[in-house]
N, C-alpha and C positions, 0 to 999 in steps of 0.2 A: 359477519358472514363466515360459513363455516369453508372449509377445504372441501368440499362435494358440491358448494354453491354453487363453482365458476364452471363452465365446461370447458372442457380439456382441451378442446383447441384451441377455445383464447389465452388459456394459461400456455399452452406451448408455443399461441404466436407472441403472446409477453416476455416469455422465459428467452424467445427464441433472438428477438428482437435486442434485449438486454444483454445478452451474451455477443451479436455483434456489434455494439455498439460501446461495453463496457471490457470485454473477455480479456484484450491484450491488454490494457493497463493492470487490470487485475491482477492480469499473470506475474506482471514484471514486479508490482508491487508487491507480492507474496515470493516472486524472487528473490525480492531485496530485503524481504523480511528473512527466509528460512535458507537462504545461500545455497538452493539446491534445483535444478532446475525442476526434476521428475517433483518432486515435493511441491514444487509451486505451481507442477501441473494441479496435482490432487487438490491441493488448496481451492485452485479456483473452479476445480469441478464443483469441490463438498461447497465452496460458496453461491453456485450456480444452483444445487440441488436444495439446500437450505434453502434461498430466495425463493426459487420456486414452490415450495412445501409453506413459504409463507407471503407470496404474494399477495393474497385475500386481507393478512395485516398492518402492508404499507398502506399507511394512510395519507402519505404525501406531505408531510409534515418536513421532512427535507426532501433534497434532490435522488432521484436514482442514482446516482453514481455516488451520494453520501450514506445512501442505506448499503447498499453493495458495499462499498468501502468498510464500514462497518463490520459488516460481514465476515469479511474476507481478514480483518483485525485480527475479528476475536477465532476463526480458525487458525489463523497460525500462532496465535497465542496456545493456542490449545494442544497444535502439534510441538509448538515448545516446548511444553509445558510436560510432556508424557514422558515417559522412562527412557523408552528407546530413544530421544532425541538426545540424551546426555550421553548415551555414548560410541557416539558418531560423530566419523570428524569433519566439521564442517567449515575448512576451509576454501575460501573464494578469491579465483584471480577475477577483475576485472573482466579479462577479455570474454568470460563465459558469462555474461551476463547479456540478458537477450536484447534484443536491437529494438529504440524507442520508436513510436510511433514519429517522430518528428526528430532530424538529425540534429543531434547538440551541437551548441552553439562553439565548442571547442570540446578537439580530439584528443587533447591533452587529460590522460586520467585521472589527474593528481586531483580536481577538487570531490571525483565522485569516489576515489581512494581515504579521503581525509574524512566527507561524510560518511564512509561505511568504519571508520575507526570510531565514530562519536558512539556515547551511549544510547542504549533503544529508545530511550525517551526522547533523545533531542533526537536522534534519525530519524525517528520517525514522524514529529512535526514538519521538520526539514525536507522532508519525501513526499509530506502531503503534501506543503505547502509550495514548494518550486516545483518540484516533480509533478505532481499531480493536480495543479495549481486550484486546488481548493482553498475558499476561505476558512479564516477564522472559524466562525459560526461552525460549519460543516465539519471542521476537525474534530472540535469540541465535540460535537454529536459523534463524530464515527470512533472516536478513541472515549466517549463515554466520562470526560473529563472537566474542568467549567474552562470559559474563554479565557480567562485571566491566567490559569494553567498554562492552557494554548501559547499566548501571548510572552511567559516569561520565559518556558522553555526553548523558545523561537530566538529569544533575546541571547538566553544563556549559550543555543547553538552558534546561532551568528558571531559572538565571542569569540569562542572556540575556536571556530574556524577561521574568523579574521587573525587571529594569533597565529594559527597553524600556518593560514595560505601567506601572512603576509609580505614576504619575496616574492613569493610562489609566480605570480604575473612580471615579475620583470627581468632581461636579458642581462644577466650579473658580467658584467666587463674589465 
């Protein structure tokens, strides 16, 4: 089906629909990807308008929020990836990081401090998968990688972290 097939209203009650239902995760995860807030706006526009320009070929093969996801990846990979991002500084306190849809479970910043020191590869499984409580399956698909990928860099982060936080949870006396 071509982009002229669908008419423009259903595409924009799709787009429209999609974007309240997926927009604030989006944002925050393209937050936590490019450490910048206005950046993580653009991201999740360019992944809004992308989707929309290609609505006609989600063929449903994973979930909306794994195609999105996807999306919104490989745009900030992409703004990564370009000149001007190397030379900008893009340091991130904690506290500028936008408010979750669902209040975490402790206010204590230290474990989402330790996840934003790991590398991109483990942060970002670690992000889908607790943060964004996607499966396996769907990571694979939105980071374009195989499940066994998924599966050890999950392994290697939880490592990491279990080393880092392991005081971390208890009142030292």
């Amino acid at each position: 089906m071509d982009f002229a097939a669908v008419p423009c209203k259903v595409r924009e009650e799709r787009i429209t629909r999609l974007m309240e239902r997926h927009g604030r995760e989006l944002k925050r995860l393209c937050f936590l990807y490019l450490k910048d807030l206005s950046l993580a706006e653009d991201a999740a526009q360019e992944t809004f308008l992308k989707a929309y320009k290609a609505l006609d070929s989600f063929r449903g093969e994973s979930s909306e929020k794994t195609w999105l996801t996807r999306i919104a990846v490989n745009v900030c990979r992409d703004m990564q990836r370009s000149a001007w991002w190397r030379h900008v500084d893009r340091k991130v306190t904690l506290e500028s990081l936008p408010e979750p849809s669902d209040p975490p479970e402790t206010p204590d910043p230290t474990v989402m401090g330790e996840i934003m020191a790991l590398s991109t590869r483990h942060r970002e499984v670690i992000l889908l998968r607790y943060y964004q409580e996607m499966e396996i399956a769907d990571i694979a698909t939105a980071l374009s990688i195989p499940e066994g990928t998924v599966k050890s860099r999950l392994g290697r982060a939880r490592e990491k972290l279990a080393k880092k936080l392991e005081r971390w949870y208890f009142d030292e006396e």
